[in-house]
KEVEX-773562 format. One line per 10 residues: number of its first residue (from 1); their letters; for each residue x negated, y, z negated of N, C-alpha, C. Coordinates in steps of 0.001 Angstrom, whole numbers. Layout:
BEGIN
NUM = A = X,Y,Z,X,Y,Z,X,Y,Z | ...
//
This chain:
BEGIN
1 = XXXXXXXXXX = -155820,184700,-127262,-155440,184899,-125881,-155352,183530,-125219 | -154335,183057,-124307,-154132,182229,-123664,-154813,181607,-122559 | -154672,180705,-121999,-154629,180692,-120692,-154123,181646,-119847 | -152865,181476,-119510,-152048,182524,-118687,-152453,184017,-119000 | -153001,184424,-120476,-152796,185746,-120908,-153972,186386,-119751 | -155272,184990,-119847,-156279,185424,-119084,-155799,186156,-117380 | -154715,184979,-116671,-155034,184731,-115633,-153882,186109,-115386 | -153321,186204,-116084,-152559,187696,-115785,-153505,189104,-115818 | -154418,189012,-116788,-155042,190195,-117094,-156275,189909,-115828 | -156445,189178,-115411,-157197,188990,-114351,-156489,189555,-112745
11 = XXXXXXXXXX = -155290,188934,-112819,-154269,189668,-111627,-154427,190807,-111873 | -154324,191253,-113097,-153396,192355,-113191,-155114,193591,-113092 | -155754,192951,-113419,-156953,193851,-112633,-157385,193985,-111218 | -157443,193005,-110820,-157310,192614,-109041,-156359,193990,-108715 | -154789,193786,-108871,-154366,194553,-108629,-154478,196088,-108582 | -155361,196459,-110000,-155940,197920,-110222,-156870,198735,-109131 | -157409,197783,-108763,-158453,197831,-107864,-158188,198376,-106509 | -156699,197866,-106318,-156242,197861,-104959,-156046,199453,-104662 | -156270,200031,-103429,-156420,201774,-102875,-154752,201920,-102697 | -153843,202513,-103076,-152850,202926,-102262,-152696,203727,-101408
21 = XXXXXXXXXX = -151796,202892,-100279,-151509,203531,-98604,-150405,204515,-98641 | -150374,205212,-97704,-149181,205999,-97487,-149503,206833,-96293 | -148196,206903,-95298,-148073,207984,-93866,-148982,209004,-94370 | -149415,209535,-93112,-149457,210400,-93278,-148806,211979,-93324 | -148634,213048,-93680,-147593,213859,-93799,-147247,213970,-92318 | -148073,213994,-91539,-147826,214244,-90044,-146574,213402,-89415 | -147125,211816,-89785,-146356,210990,-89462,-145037,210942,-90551 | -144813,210954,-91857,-143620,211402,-92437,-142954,212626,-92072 | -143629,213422,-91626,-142393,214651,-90763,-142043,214506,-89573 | -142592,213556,-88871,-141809,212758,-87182,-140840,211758,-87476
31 = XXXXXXXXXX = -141457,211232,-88603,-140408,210166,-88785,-139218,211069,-89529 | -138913,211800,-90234,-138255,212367,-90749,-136542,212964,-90121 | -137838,213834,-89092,-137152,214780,-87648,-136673,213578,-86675 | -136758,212666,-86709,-136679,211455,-85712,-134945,211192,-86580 | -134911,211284,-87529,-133842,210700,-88595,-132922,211576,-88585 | -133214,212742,-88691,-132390,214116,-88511,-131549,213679,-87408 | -132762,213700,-86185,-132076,214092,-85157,-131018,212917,-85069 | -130941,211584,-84962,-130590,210342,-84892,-129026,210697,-85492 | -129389,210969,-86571,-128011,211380,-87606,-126846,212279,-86724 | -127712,213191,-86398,-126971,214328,-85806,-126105,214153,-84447
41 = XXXXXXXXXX = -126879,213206,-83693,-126018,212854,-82742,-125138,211214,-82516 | -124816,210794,-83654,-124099,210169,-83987,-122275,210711,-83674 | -121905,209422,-83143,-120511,210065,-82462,-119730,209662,-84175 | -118774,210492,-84427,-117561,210157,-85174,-116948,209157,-84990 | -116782,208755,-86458,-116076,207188,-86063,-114700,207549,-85462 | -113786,207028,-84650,-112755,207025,-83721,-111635,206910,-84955 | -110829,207327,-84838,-109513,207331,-85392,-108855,206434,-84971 | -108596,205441,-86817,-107449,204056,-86635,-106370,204128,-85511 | -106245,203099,-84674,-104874,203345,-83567,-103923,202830,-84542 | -102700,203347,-84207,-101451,202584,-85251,-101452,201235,-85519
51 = XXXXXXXXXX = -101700,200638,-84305,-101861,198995,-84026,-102621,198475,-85486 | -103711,199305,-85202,-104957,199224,-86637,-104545,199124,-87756 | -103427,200366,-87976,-102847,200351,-89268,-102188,199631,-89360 | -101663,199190,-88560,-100014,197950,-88909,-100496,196821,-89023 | -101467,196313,-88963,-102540,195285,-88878,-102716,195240,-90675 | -103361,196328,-90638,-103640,196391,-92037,-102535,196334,-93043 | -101334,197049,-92724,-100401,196612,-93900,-99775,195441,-93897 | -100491,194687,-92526,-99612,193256,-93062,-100513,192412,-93709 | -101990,192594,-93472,-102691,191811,-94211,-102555,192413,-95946 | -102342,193627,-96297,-102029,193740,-97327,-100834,193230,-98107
61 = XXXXXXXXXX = -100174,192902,-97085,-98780,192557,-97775,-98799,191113,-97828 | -98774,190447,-96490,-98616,188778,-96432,-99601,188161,-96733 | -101041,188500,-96640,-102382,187732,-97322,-102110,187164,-98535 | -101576,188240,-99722,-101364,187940,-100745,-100347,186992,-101047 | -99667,187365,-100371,-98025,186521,-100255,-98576,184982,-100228 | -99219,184903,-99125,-99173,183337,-98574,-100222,182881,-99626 | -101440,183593,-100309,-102107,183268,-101534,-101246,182878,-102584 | -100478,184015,-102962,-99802,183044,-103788,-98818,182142,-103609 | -98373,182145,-102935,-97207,180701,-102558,-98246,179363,-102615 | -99441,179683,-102174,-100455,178517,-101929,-100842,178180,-103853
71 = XXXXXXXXXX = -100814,179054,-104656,-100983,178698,-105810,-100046,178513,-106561 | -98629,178663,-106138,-97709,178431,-106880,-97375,176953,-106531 | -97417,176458,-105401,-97638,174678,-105074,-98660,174235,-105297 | -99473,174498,-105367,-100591,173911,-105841,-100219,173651,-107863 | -100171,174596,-107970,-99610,174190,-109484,-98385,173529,-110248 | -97660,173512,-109372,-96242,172917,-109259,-96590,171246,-108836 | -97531,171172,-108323,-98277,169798,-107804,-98884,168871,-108913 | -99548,169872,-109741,-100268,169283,-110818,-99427,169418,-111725 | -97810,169860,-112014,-97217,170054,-113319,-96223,168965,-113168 | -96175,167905,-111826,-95096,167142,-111112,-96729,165669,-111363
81 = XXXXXXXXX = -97762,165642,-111582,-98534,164561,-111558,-99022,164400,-113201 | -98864,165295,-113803,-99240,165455,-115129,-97687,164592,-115277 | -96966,165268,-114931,-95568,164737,-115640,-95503,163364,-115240 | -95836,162928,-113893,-95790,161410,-113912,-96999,160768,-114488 | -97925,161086,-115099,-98270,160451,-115992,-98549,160145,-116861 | -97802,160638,-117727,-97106,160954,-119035,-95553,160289,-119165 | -95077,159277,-118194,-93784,159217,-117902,-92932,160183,-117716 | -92522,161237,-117834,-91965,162072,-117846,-90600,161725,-116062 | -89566,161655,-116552,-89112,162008,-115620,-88906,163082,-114128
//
């Protein structure tokens, strides 16, 4: 047995020792009913305005767009510096 093997089996008794806590049922069924209720009167999320949606299909559409145009120069950058130095015309 180790050092460490000791100082674990030593934690690890400390720890045994320790009482476990917990609500009481009283207080887990307020808190519970507290959660219910909370839930229950929660408003519905509001329905996308068109604006919302049209928003969204342009970020679906042009986000990507302008991503890749940004990686297609970007690589076109390094295939134009590779080539000059390599001589390459």
């Amino acid at each position: 047995m180790t050092v460490d093997d000791r100082q674990d089996d030593d934690f690890l008794a400390g720890v045994a020792t320790l009482r476990t806590c917990d609500v009481s049922p009283r207080h887990a069924h307020r808190l519970r009913r507290r959660c219910h209720a909370l839930l229950q009167t929660q408003q519905p999320r509001a329905r996308r305005s068109d604006e919302m949606e049209e928003w969204t299909a342009f970020r679906r559409l042009i986000v990507p767009t302008l991503g890749g145009a940004w990686c297609l120069a970007y690589l076109m950058e390094i295939v134009r510096l590779v080539a000059a130095v390599h001589g390459s015309p």
